[in-house]
Every structure is written in C-alpha cells, then in structure tokens.
MMTF fields as JSON, N, C-alpha, C and O atoms, coordinates in Angstrom:
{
  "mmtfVersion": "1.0.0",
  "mmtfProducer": "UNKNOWN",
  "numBonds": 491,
  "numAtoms": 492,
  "numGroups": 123,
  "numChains": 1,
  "numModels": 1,
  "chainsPerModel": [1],
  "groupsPerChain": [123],
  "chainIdList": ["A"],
  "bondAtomList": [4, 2, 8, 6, 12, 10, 16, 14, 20, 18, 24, 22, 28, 26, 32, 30, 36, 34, 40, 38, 44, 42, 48, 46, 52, 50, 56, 54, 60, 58, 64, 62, 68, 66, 72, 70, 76, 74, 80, 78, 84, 82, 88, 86, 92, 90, 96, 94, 100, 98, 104, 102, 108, 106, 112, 110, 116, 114, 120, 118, 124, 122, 128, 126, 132, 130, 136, 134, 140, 138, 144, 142, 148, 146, 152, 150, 156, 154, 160, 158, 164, 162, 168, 166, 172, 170, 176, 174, 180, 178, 184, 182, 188, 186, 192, 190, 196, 194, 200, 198, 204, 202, 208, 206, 212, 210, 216, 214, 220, 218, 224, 222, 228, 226, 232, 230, 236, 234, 240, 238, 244, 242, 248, 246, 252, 250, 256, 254, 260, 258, 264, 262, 268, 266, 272, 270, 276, 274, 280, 278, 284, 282, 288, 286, 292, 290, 296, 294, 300, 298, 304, 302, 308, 306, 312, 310, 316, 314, 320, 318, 324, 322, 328, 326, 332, 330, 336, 334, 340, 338, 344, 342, 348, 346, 352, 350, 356, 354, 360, 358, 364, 362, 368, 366, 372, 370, 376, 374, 380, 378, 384, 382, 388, 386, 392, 390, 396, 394, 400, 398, 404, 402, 408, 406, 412, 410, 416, 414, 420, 418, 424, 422, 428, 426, 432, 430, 436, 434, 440, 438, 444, 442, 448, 446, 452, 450, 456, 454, 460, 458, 464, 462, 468, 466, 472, 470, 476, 474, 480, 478, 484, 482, 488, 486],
  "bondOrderList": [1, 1, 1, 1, 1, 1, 1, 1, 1, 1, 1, 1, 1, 1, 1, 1, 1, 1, 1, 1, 1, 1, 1, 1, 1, 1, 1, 1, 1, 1, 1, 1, 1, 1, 1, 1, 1, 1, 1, 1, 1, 1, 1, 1, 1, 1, 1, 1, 1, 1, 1, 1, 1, 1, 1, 1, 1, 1, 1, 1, 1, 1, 1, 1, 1, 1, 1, 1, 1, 1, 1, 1, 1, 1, 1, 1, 1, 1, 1, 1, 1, 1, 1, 1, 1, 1, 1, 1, 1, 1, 1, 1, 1, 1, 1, 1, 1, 1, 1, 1, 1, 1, 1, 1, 1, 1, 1, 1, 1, 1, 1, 1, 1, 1, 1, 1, 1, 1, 1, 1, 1, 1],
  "groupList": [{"groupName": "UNK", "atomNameList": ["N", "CA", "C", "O"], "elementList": ["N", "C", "C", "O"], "formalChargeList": [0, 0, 0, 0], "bondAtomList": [1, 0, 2, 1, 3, 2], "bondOrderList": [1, 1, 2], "singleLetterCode": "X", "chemCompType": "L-PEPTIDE LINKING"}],
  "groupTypeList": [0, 0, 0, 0, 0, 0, 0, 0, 0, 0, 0, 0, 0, 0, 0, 0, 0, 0, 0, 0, 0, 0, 0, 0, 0, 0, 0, 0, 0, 0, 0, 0, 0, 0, 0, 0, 0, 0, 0, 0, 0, 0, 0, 0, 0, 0, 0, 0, 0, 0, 0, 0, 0, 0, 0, 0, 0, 0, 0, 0, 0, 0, 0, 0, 0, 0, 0, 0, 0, 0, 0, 0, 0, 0, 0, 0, 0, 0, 0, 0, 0, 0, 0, 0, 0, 0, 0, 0, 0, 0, 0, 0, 0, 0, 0, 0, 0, 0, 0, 0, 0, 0, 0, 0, 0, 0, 0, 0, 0, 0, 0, 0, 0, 0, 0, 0, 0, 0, 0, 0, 0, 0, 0],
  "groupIdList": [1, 2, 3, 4, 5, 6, 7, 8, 9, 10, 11, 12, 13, 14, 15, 16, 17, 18, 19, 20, 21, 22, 23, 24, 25, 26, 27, 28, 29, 30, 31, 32, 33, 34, 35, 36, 37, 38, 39, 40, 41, 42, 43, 44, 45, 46, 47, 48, 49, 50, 51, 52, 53, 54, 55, 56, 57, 58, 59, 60, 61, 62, 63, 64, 65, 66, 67, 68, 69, 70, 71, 72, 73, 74, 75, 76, 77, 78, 79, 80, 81, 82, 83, 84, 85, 86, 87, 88, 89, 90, 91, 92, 93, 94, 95, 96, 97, 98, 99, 100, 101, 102, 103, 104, 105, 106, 107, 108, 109, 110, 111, 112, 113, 114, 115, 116, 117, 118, 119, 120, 121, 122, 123],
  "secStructList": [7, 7, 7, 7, 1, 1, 1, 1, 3, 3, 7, 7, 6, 6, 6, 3, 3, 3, 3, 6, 6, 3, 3, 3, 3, 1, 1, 7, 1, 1, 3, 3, 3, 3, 3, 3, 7, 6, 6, 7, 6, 6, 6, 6, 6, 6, 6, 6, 6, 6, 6, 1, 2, 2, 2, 2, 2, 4, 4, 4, 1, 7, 3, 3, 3, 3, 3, 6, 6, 7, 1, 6, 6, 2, 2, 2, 2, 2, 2, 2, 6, 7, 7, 1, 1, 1, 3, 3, 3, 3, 3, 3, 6, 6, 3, 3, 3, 3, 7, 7, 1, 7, 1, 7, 2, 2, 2, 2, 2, 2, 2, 2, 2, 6, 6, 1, 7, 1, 1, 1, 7, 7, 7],
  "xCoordList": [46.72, 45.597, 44.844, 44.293, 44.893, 43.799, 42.138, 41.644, 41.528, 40.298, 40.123, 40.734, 39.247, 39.451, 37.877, 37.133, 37.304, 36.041, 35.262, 34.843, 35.177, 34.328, 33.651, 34.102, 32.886, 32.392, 33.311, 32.938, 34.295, 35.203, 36.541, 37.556, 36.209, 37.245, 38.751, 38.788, 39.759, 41.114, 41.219, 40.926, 41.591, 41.816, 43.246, 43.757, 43.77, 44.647, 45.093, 44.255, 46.251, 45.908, 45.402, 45.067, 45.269, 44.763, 43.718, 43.153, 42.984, 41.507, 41.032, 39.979, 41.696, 41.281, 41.843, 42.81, 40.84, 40.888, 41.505, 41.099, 42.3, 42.657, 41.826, 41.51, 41.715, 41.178, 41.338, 41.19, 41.732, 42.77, 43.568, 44.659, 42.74, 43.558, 42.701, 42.657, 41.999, 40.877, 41.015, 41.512, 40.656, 40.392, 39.134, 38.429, 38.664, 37.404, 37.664, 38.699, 36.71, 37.027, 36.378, 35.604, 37.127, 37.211, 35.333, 34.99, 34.641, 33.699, 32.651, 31.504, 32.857, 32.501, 31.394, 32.18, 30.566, 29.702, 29.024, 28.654, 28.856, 28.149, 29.2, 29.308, 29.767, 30.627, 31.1, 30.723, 32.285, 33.094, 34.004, 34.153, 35.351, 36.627, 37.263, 37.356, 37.812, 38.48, 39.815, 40.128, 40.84, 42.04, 42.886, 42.709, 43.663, 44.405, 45.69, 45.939, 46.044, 46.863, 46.852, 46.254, 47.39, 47.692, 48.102, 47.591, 49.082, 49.57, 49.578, 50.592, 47.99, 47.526, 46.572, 45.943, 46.572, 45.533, 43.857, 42.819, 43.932, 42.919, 42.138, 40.94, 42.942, 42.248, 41.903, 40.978, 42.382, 42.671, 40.967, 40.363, 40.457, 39.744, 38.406, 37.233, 38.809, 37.449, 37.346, 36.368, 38.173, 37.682, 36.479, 35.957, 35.903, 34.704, 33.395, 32.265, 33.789, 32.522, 32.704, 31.767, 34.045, 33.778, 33.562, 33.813, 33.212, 33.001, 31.355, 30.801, 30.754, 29.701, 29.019, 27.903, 29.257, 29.201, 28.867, 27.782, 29.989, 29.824, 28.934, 28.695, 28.478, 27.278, 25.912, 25.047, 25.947, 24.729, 24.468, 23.316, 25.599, 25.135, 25.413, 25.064, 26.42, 25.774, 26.932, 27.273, 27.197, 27.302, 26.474, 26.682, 25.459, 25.098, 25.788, 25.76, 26.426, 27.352, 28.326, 28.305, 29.863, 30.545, 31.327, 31.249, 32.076, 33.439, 34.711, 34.852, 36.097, 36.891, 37.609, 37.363, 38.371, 40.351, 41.706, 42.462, 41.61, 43.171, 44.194, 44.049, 45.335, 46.223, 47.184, 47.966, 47.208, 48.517, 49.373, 49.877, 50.143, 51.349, 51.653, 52.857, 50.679, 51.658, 52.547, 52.049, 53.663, 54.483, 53.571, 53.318, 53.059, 52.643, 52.001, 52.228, 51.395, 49.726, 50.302, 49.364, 51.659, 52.248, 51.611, 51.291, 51.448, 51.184, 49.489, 49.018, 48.492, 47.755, 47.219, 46.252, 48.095, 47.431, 48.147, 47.253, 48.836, 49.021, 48.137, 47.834, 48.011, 46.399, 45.15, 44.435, 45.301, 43.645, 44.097, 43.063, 45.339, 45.72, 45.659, 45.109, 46.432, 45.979, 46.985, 48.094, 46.632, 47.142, 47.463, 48.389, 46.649, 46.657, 45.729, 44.726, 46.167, 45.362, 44.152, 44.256, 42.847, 42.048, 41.739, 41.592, 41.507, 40.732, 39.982, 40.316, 38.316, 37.396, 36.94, 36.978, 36.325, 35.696, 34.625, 34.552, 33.344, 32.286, 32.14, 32.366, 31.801, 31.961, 30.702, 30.01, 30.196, 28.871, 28.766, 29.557, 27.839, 27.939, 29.297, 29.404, 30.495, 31.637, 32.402, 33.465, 31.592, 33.095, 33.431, 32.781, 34.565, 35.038, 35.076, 35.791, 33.903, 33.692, 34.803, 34.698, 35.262, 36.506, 35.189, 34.688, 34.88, 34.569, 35.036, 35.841, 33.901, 34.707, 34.101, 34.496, 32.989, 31.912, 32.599, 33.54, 31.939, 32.357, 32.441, 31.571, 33.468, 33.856, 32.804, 33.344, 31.158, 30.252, 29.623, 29.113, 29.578, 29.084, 27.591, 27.562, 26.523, 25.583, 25.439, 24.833, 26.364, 26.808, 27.448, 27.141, 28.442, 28.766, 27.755, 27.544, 26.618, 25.808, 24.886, 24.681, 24.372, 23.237, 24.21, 23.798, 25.644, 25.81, 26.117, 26.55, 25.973, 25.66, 24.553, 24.144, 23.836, 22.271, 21.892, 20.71, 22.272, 22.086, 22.847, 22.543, 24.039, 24.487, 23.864, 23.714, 23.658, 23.781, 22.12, 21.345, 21.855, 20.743, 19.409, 18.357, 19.924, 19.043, 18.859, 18.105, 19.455, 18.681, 20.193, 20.468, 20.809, 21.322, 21.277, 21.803, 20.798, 20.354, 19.237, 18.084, 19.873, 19.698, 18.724, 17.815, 18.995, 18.521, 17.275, 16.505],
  "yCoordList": [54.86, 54.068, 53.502, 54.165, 52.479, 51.84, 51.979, 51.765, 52.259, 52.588, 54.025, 54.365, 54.902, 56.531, 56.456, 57.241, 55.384, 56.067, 55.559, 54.401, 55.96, 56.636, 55.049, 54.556, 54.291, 53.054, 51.726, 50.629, 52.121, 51.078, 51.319, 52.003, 50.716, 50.501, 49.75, 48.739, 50.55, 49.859, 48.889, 49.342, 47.686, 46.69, 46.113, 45.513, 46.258, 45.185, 44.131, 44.018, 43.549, 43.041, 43.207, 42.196, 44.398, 44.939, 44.956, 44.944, 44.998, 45.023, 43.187, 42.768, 42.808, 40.97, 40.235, 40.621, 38.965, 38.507, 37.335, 37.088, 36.41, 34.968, 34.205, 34.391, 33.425, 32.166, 30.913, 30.753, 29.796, 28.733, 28.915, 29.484, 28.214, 28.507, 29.097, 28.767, 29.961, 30.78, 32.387, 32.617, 33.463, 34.845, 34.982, 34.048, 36.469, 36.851, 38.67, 39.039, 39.565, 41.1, 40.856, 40.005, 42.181, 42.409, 43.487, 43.681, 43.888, 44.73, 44.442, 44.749, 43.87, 43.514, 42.139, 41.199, 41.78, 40.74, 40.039, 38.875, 40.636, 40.608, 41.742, 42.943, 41.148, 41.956, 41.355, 40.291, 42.422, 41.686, 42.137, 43.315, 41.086, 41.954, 41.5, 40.274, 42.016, 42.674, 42.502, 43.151, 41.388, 41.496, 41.782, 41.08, 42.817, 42.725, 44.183, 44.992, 44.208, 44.728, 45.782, 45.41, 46.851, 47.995, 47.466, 47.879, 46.468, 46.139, 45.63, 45.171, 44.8, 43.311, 43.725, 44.782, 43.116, 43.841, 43.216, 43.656, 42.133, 41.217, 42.1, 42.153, 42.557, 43.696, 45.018, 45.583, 45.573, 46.878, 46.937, 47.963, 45.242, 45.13, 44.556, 44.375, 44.405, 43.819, 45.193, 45.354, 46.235, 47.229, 48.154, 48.668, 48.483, 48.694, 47.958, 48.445, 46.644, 46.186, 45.684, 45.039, 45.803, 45.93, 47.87, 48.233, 48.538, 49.877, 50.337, 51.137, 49.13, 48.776, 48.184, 48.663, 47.316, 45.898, 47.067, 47.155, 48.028, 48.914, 50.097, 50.782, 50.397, 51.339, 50.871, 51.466, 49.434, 48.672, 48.366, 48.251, 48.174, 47.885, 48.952, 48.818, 50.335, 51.145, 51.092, 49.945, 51.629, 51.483, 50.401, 50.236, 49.975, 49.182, 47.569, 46.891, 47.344, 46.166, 46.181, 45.992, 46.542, 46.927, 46.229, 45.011, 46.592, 46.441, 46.643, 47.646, 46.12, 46.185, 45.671, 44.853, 46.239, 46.583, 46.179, 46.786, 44.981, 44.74, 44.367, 43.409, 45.433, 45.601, 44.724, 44.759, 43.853, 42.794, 43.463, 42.472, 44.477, 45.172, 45.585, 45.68, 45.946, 46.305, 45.361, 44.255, 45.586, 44.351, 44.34, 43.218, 45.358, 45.458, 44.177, 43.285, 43.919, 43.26, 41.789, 41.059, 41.058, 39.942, 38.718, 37.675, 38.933, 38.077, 37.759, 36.644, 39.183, 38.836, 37.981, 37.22, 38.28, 37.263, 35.97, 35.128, 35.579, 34.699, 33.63, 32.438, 34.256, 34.561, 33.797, 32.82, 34.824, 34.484, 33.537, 32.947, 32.648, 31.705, 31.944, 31.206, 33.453, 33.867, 33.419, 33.363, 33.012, 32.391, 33.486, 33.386, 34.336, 34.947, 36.216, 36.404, 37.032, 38.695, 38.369, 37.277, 39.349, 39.154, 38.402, 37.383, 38.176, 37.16, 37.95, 39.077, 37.211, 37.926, 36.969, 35.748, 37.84, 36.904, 37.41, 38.628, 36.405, 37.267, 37.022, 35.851, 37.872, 37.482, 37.523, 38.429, 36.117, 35.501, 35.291, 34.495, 35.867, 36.211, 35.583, 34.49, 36.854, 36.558, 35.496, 35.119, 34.815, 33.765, 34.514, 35.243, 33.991, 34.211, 32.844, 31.843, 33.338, 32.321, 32.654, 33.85, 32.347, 32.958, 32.455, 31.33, 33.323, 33.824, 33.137, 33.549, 31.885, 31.529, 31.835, 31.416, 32.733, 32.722, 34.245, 34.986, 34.268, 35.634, 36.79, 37.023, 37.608, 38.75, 39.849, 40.775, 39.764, 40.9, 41.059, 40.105, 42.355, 42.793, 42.038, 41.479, 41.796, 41.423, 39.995, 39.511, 39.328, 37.719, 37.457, 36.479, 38.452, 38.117, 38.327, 37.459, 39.898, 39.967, 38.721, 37.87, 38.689, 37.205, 36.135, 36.177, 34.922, 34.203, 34.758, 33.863, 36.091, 36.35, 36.213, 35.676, 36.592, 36.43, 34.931, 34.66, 34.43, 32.543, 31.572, 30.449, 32.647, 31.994, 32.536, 31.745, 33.79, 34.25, 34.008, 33.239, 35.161, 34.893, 35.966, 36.235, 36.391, 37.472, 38.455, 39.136, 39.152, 40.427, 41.058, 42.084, 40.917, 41.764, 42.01, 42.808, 41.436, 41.195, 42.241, 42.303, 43.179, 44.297, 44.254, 45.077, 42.938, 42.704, 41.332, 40.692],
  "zCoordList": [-15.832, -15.356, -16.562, -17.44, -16.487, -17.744, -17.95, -19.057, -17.092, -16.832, -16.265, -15.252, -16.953, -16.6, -16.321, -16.909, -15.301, -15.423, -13.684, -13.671, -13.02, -11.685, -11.509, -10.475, -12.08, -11.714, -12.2, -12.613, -12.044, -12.089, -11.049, -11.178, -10.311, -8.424, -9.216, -9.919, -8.848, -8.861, -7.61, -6.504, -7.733, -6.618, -6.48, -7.425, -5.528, -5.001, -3.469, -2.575, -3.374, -2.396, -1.139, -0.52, -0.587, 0.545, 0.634, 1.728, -0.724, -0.987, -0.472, 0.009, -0.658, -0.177, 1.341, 1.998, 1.692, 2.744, 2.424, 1.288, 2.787, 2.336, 3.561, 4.737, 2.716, 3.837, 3.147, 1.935, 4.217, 3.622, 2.49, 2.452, 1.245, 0.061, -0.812, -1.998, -0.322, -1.096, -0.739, 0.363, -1.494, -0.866, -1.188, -1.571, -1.021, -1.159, -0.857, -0.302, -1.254, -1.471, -0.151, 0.289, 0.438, 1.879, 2.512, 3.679, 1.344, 1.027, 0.042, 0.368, -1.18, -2.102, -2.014, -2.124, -1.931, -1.979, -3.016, -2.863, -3.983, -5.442, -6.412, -6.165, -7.32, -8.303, -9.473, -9.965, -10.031, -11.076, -11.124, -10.798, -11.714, -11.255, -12.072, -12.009, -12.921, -14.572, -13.941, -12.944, -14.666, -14.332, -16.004, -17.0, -15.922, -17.101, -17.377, -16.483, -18.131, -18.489, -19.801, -20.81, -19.792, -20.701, -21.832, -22.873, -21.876, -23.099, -23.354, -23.881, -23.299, -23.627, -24.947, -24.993, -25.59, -27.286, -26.832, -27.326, -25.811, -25.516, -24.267, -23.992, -23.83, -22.733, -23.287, -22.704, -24.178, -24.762, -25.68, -25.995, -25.972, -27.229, -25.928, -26.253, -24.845, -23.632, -23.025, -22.294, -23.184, -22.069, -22.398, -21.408, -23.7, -23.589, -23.208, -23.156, -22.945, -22.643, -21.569, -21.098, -20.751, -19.3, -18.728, -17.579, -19.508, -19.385, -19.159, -18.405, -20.522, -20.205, -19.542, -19.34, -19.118, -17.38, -16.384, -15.81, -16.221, -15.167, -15.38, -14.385, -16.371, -16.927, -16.482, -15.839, -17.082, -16.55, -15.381, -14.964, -14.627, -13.339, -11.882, -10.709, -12.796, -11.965, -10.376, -10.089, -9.925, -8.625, -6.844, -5.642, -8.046, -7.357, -6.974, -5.946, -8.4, -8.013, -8.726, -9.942, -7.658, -8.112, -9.141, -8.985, -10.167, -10.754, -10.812, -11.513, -10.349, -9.893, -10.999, -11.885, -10.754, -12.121, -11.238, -10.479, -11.693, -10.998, -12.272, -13.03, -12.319, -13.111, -12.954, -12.004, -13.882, -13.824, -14.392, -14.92, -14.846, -14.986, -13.772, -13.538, -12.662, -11.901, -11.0, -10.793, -10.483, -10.029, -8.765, -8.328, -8.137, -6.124, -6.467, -5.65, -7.284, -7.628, -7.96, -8.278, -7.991, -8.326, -7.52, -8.09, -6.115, -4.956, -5.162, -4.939, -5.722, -5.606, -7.008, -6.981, -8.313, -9.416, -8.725, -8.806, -8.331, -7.93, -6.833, -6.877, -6.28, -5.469, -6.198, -5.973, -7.222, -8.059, -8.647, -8.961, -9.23, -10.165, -11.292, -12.11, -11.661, -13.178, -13.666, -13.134, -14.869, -16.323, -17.587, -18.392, -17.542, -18.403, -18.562, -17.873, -19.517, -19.416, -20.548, -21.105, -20.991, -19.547, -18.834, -19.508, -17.782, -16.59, -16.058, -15.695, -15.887, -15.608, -14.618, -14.77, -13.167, -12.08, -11.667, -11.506, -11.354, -10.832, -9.355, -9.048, -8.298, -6.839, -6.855, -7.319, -6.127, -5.642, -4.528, -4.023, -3.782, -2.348, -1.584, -1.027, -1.778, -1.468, -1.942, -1.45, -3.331, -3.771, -5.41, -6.16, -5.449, -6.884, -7.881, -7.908, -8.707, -9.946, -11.264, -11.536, -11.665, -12.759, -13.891, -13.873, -14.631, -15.521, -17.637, -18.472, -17.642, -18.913, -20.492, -21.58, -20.14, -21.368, -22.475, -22.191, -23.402, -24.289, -23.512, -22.673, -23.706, -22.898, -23.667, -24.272, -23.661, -23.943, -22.818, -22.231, -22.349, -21.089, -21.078, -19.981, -21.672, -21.173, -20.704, -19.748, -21.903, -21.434, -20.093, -19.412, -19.689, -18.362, -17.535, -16.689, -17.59, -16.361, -16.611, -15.745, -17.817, -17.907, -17.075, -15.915, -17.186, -16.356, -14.81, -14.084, -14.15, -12.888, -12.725, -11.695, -13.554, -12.976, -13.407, -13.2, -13.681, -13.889, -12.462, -12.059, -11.9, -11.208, -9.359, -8.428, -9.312, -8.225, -7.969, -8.538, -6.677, -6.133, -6.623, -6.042, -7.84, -8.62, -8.237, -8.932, -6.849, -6.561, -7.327, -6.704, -7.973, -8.782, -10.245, -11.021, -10.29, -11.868, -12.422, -11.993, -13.616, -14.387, -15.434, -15.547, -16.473, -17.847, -17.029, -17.746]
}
C-alpha cells in the first residue's frame, strides 16, 4: 500500500458514479484525490505533502489514493483522463477539478478554498 496512514481513503471504481461523460465520488462532496503510483519518483517525492493535505484537513474533508499500478483501477484512470503519475483532483461540491498548481499541501488547500464554497477551508 503506498499510503500507511488512517486519513487517507484508498479509492477505486466502485467508489464512483458516471454520468454522461463525467463521474463524480459516490460519498465524497468536498475532497482530494491523489492519483499515483509506487514507482513513480514524482509521487514517492508528493507523498508527504499529500500526507500533510490530509493532516490539515483532518477527516473532515476527505483524501482519497487511487493507485495507478493497480491494473483493477485501469477503467477508472481512464475515466479520470489520466496522462500521467501524480494527478491531483479537487472535488467541488461533487465535481472533479484536476488539479494544476505546485504539489505543496497548502497551495492545493489555498486553490480549494479559492475555488469552492469556503466552508472547507482550514488556513
């Protein structure tokens, strides 16, 4: 498992709803969702500060780990239109924004809280 820590949710496709040509987390309303891989040096070198993302924000809004090594999980990067390891998305009341700013945990929660409706917002 690439992430050994209690506020960070493993996700895959079961975890999502499709609709037209869009999905959305089946539970999830406000989040972030960490796509990457074990034997990526680019994930290996983002996972403390998606360790921190989820420190800061706690169980209150979740963070989710979807492992592109695993093959089950093929349909769903495909899904998300991933390109490449990491890919980071923030879910805004149920949409997925893909994520293009510096991979430092406070930079991502600052553009959630720039984008969303603030009641999640920490800093």
């Amino acid at each position: 498992m690439f992430f050994n820590n209690p506020l960070i949710t493993q996700a895959n496709l079961s975890d999502f709803i499709k609709y037209g040509k869009k999905i959305k987390h089946k539970n999830v309303k406000n989040g972030f969702i960490f796509v990457g891989a074990g034997w990526c040096g680019f994930c290996q070198r983002t996972k403390p500060e998606i360790e921190k993302l989820a420190k800061i924000t706690g169980l209150n809004t979740p963070v989710l780990f979807v492992d592109g090594a695993d093959s089950k999980n093929k349909n769903l990067l495909n899904l998300l239109e991933i390109e490449g390891f990491p890919t980071i998305f923030l879910i805004i009341n149920n949409k997925l924004v893909k994520y293009t700013g510096n991979r430092i945990a406070e930079e991502i929660l600052s553009t959630m809280c720039k984008k969303s409706d603030k009641t999640i917002c920490f800093i």
